[in-house]
C-alpha positions as CSV (number, residue, x, y, z in Angstrom):
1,X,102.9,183.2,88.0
2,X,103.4,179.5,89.1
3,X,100.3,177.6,90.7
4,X,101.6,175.6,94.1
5,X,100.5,172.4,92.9
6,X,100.9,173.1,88.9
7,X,102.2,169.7,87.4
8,X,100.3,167.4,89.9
9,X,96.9,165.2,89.0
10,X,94.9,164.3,91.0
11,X,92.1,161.7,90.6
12,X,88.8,162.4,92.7
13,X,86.7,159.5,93.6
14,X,84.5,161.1,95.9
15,X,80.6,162.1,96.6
16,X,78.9,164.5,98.0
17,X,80.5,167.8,99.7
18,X,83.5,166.4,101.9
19,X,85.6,164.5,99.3
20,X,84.6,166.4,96.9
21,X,85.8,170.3,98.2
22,X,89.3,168.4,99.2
23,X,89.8,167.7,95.6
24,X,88.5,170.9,94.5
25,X,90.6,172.8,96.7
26,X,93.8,170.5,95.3
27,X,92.5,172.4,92.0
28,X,92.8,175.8,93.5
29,X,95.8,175.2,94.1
30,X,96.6,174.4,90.7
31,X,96.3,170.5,90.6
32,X,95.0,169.0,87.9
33,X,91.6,167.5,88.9
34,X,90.3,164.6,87.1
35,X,86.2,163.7,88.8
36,X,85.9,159.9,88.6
37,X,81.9,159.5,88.2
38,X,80.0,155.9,87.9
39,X,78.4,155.4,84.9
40,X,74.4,155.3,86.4
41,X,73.6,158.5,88.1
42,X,77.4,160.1,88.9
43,X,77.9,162.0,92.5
44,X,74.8,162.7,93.5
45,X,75.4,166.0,94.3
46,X,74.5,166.8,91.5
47,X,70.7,166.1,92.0
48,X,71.0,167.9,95.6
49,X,69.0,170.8,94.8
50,X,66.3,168.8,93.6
51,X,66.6,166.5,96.6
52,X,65.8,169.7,98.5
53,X,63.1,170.6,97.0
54,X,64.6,173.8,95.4
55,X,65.1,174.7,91.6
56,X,68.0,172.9,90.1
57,X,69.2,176.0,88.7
58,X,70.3,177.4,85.2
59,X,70.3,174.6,83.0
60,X,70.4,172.2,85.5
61,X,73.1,173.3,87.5
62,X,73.0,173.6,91.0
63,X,75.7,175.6,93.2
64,X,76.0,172.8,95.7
65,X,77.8,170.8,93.0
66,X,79.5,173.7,91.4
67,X,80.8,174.8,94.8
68,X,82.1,171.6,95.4
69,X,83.5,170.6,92.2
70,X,84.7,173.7,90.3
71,X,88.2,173.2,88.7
72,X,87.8,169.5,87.5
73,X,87.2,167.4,84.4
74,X,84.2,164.2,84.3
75,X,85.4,161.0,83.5
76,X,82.2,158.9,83.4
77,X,83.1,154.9,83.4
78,X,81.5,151.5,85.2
79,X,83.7,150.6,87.6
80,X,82.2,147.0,88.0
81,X,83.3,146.2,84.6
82,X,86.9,145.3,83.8
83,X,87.3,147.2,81.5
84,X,86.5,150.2,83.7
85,X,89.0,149.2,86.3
86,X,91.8,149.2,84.1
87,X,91.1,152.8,83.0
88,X,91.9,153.4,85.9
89,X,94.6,151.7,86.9
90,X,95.8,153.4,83.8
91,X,95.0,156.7,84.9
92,X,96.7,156.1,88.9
93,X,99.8,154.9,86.7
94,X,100.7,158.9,85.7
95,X,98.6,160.3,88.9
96,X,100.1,161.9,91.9
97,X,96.7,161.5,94.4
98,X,93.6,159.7,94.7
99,X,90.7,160.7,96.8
100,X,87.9,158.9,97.6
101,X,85.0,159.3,100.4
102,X,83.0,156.3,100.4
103,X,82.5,153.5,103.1
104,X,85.0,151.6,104.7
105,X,85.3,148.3,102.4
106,X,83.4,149.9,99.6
107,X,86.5,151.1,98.0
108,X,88.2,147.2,98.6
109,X,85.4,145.4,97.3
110,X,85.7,147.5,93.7
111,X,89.6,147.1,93.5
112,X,90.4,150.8,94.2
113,X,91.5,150.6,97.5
114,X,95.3,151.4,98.4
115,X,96.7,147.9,98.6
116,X,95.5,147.9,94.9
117,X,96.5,151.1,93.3
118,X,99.8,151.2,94.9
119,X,100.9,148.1,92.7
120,X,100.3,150.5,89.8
121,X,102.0,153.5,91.4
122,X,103.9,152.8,94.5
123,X,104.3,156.4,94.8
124,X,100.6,157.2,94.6
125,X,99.4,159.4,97.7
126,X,96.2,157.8,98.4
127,X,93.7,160.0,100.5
128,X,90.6,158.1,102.6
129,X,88.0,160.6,103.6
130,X,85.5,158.7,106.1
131,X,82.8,159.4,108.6
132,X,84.2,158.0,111.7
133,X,88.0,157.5,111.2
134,X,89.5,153.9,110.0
135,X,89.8,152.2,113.3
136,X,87.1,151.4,116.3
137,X,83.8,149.4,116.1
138,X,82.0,152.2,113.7
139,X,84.8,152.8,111.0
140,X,82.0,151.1,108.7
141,X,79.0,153.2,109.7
142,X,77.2,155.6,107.1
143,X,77.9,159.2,108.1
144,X,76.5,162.3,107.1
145,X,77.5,166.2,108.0
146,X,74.3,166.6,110.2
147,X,75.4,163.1,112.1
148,X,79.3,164.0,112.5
149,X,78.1,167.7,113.7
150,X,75.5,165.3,116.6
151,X,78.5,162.9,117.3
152,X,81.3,165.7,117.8
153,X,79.4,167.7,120.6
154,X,79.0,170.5,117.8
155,X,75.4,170.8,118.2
156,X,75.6,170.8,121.8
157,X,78.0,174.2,121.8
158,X,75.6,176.4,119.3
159,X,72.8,178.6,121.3
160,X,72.1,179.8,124.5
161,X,71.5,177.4,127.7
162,X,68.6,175.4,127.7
163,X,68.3,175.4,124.0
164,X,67.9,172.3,122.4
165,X,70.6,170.9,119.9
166,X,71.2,173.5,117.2
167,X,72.1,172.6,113.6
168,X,74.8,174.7,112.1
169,X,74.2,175.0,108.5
170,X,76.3,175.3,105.2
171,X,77.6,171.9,105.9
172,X,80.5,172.9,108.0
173,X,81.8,169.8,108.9
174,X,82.2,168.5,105.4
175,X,83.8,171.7,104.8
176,X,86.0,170.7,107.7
177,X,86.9,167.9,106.7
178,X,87.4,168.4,103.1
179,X,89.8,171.1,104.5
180,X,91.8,168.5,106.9
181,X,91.8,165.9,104.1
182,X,93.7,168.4,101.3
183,X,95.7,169.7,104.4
184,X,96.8,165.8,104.8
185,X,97.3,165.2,100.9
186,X,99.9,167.8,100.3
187,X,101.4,167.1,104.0
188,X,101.9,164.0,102.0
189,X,103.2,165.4,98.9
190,X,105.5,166.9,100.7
191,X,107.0,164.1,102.5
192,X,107.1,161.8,99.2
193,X,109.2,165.3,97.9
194,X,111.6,164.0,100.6
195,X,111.5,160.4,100.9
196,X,110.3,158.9,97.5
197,X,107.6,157.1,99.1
198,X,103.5,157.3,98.4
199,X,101.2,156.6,101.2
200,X,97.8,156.2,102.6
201,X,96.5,159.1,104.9
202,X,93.2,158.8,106.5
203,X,90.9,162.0,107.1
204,X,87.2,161.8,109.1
205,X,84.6,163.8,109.8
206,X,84.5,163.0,113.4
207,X,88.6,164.0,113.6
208,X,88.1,167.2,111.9
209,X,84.9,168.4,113.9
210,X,87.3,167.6,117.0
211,X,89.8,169.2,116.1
212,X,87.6,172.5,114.7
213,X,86.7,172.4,118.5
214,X,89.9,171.8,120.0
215,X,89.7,174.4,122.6
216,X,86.2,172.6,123.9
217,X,87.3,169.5,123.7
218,X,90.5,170.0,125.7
219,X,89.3,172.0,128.3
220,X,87.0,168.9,128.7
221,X,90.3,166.5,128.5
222,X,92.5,168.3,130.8
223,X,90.1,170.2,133.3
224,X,87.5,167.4,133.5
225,X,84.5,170.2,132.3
226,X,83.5,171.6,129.1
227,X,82.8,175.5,127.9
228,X,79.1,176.1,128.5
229,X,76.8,177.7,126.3
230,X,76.5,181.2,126.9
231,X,73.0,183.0,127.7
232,X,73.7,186.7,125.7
233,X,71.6,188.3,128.9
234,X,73.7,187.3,131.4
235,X,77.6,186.7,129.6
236,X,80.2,186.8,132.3
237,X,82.0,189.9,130.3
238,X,79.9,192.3,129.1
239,X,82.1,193.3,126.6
240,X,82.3,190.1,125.1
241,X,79.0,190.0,123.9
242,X,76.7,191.1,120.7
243,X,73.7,194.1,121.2
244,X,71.0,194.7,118.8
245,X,70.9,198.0,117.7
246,X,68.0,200.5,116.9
247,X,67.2,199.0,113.3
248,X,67.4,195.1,114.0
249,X,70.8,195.2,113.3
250,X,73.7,193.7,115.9
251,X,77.2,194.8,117.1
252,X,79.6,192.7,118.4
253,X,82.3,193.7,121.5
254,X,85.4,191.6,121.9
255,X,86.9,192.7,124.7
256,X,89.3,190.3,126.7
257,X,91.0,193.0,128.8
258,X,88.0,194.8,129.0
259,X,89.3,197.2,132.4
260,X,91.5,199.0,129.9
261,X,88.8,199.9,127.4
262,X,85.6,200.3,130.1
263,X,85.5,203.9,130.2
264,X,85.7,204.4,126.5
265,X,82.6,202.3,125.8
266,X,80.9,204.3,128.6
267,X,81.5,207.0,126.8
268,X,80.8,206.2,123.1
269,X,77.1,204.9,124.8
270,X,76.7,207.7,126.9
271,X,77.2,205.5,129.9
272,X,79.7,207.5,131.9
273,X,77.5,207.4,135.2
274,X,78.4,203.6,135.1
275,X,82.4,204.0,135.0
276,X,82.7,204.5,138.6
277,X,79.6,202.4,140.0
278,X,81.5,199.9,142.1
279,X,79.3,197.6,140.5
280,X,81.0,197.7,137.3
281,X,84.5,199.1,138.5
282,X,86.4,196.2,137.0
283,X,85.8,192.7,134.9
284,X,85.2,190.9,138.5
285,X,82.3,193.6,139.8
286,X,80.9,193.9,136.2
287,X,80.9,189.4,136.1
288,X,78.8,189.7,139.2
289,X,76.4,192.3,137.9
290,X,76.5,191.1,134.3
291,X,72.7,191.1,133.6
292,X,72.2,194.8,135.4
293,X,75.2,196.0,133.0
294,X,73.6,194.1,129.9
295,X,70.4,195.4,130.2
296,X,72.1,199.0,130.6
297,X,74.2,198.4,127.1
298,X,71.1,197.1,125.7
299,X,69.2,200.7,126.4
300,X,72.2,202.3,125.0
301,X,72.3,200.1,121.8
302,X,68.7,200.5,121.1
303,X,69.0,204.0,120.7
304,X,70.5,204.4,117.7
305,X,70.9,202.7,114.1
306,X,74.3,200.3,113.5
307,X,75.7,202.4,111.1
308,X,75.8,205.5,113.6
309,X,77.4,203.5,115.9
310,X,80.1,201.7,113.7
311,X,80.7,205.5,113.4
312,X,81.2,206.8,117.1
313,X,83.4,203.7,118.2
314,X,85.4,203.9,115.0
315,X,86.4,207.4,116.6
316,X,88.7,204.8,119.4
317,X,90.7,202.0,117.4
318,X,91.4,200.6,120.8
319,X,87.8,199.3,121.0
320,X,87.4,196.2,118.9
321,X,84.0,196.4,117.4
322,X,82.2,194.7,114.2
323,X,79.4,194.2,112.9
324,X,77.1,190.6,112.9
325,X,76.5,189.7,109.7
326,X,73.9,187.9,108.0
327,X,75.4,185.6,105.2
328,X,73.4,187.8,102.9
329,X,76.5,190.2,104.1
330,X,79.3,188.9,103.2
331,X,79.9,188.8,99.3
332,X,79.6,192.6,99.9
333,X,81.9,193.3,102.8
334,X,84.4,195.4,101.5
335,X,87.2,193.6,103.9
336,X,85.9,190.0,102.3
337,X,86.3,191.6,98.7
338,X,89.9,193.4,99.5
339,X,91.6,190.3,100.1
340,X,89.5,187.4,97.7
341,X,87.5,186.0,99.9
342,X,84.9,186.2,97.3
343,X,86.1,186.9,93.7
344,X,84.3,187.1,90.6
345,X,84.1,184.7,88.4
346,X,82.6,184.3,84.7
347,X,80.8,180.9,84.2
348,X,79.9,179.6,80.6
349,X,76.1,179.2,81.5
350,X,75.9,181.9,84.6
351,X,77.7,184.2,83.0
352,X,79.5,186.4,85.6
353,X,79.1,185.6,89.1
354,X,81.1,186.0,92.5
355,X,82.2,182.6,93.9
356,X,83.8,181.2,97.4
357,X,87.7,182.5,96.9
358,X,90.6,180.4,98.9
359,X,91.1,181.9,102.6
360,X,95.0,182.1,101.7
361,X,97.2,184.0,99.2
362,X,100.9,183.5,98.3
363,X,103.4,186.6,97.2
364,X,104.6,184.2,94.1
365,X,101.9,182.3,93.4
366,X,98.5,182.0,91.8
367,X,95.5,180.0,93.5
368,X,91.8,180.5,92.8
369,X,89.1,179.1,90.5
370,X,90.4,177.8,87.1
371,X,87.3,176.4,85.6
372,X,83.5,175.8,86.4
373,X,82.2,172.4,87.4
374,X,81.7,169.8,84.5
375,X,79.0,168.7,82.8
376,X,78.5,164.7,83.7
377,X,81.0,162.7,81.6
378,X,82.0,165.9,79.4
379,X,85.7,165.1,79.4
380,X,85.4,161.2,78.8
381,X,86.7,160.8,75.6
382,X,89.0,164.0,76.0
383,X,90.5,161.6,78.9
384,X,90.3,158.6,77.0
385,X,91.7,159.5,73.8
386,X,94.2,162.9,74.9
387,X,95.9,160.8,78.1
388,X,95.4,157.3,78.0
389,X,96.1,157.1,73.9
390,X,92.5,154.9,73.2
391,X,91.6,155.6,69.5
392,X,88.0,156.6,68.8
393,X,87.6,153.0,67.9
394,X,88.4,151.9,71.4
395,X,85.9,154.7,73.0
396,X,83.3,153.0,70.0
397,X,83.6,149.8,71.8
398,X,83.5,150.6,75.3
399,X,80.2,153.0,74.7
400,X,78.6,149.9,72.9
401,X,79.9,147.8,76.5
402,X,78.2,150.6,78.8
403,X,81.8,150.7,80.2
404,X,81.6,154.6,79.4
């Protein structure tokens, strides 16, 4: 079975998570992945678990970087050094894409910006995955996942009212905007399918945590006022809310026509002397007296274990029910495992493992993990010699120059 983007290479200049997960989705899809690394130290991802203060891992791997670069082969080279430019300019020559992630101007000032690599391959789609977007007076400003999640209102929407700021972690917006950058590269792809023509396409941070939050942000644009946070107590539906059950476990109601389904969810909690209380006779009554009705479904919840009542409202598909989480969870949920959302996966040094699948499947084609993250500079000479025809005498030479 054919892989979407089987045939294409890709080179990945990029650091860290955001960059980095574009690429390795590209390879996912198929797309041969080739991870650009400088010669002194490489992305350092790869020393994030150590950064953290947490175990690098088996053999020194980490799952930061193996999350993030999975699917790829290390090409380790200086690219201050001639001699390292022009492997690759060599490589963009017989390349289809090439990502990078780093500063506005850092990218210029090493000769691998766009204006550059597209005199080697005018058809070259050339991806620019930034903090803040290439245009306004910050375009050159460090940025961060933690600063893009401040600077987009993201932490400002997370938690109750009152709360202070609340980080979101797992490094969303990274994941974000990795996402939106591969979504833009084979948008690209596609266009240079029709036309002939390469191109730049810029990705940020900042656009992708705006546009994750489109709904917040044009409620704000259009109605001059933004969603507020949302105290649990007091939600304005009582049916759209989450309830902790007997064993410290939570349920979550997601009710938008809740009239319809009221009296069954009386019923399943044993709340049928509340169907009829004018109070809570429809969504408007049952708004007003939200915290009176809350505290009542709270009573209710706290009666039993979860798993008794995943049971009784399992007994009316009309009421749409599920169960929080914890991350802990999910590599187990049967629903999560059914369609690929995590897959197994056997890794030379892990040995078998369940990794992150892709969110999407295709009736005649194959996407998915093809190989584990590399070892720093392990395909180097492979690259050299295998695609670029150096001899081993050529790779002798550039060791002996620190070019590799």
């Amino acid at each position: 079975m054919e892989k979407p983007l089987e045939g294409y290479r890709v080179l990945d200049w990029t650091v860290w998570q955001q960059g980095p997960v574009a690429a390795m989705m590209l390879g996912d899809l198929g797309a041969e992945v080739i991870k650009i690394e400088e010669r002194t130290g490489g992305d350092p991802a790869r020393g994030m678990m150590k950064l953290a203060g947490a175990a690098a891992g088996v053999a020194g791997r980490n799952f930061y970087f193996e999350n993030n670069n999975r699917n790829k082969r290390s090409l380790v080279v200086d690219l201050r050094k001639p001699e390292g430019k022009e492997i690759v300019y060599k490589l963009v020559k017989n390349s289809d894409v090439f990502v990078q992630n780093f500063r506005q101007g850092v990218a210029a000032r090493l000769g691998l910006d766009y204006a550059t690599l597209k005199k080697h391959n005018p058809k070259l789609i050339y991806a620019a995955a930034s903090g803040w977007g290439p245009n306004g007076p910050d375009a050159e400003k460090p940025a961060f996942d933690y600063t893009g999640l401040a600077r987009s209102g993201m932490m400002s929407v997370v938690g109750e009212p009152g709360m202070q700021p609340m980080l979101t972690q797992g490094g969303i917006g990274d994941q974000m905007g990795a996402t939106i950058t591969a979504y833009a590269i084979v948008t690209a792809l596609l266009v240079r399918e029709r036309t002939g023509k390469g191109q730049q396409v810029d990705t940020s941070l900042l656009g992708s945590l705006v546009w994750l939050q489109g709904l917040n942000v044009s409620m704000q644009c259009l109605l001059g006022g933004s969603m507020p946070r949302v105290n649990r107590a007091k939600a304005g539906n009582p049916l759209y809310n989450h309830y902790r059950c007997q064993d410290d476990k939570w349920l979550a109601l997601a009710q938008l026509q809740p009239d319809q389904i009221w009296p069954s969810v009386c019923r399943v909690l044993g709340l049928s002397h509340l169907e009829k209380d004018p109070k809570f006779a429809n969504m408007m009554e049952r708004g007003k007296n939200s915290a009176e009705c809350i505290a009542e479904m709270d009573k209710a919840f706290a009666s039993k274990p979860r798993a008794e009542w995943v049971k009784l409202f399992a007994q009316d598909k009309d009421i749409i029910v599920e169960c929080v989480n914890t991350i802990a969870d999910v590599p187990t949920d049967p629903q999560v495992l059914a369609n690929n959302y995590v897959i197994p996966f056997t890794h030379p040094v892990w040995g078998p493992v369940k990794v992150v699948g892709m969110p999407m499947s295709f009736s005649e084609s194959k996407v998915g993990p093809q190989r584990e993250a590399p070892e720093f500079g392990q395909h180097t000479e492979e690259i050299l010699t295998e695609m670029l025809g150096y001899s081993w005498d050529d790779v002798s030479k550039l060791k002996d120059a620190k070019v590799i």
